[in-house]
N, C-alpha and C positions, 0 to 999 in steps of 0.2 A: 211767133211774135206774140207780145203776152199785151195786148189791147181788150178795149173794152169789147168789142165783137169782130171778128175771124174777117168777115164779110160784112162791111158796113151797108150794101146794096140790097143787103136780104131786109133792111132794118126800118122803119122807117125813124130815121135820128139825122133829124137837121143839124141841128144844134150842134153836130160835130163836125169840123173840117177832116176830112180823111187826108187828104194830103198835108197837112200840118199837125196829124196827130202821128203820122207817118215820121213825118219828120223830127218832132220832138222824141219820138221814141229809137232812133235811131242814134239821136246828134246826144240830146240830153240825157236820156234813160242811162246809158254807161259811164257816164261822169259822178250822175249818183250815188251808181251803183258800188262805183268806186271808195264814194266820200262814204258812203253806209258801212264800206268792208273798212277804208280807216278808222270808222268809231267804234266798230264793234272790238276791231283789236283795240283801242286804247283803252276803253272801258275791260276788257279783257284783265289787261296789265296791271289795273290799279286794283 
């Protein structure tokens, strides 16, 4: 999983929800990753 740290518990980082950075990188990360791989082929194209 490609987050900000492997182990958030080693860390000390409030400021982060682990369980909704969890989440976002699960739910959201592959919808991007998606729209990243559409731009680069269109840009590709032209």
């Amino acid at each position: 999983m490609k987050v900000q740290f492997e182990d958030y518990s080693k860390y000390a980082a409030d400021m982060f929800d682990v369980g909704e950075r969890n989440s976002i990188y699960e739910n959201r990360f592959p919808a991007d990753l998606q729209k990243a791989f559409e731009m680069g082929a269109r840009l590709v194209e032209k």
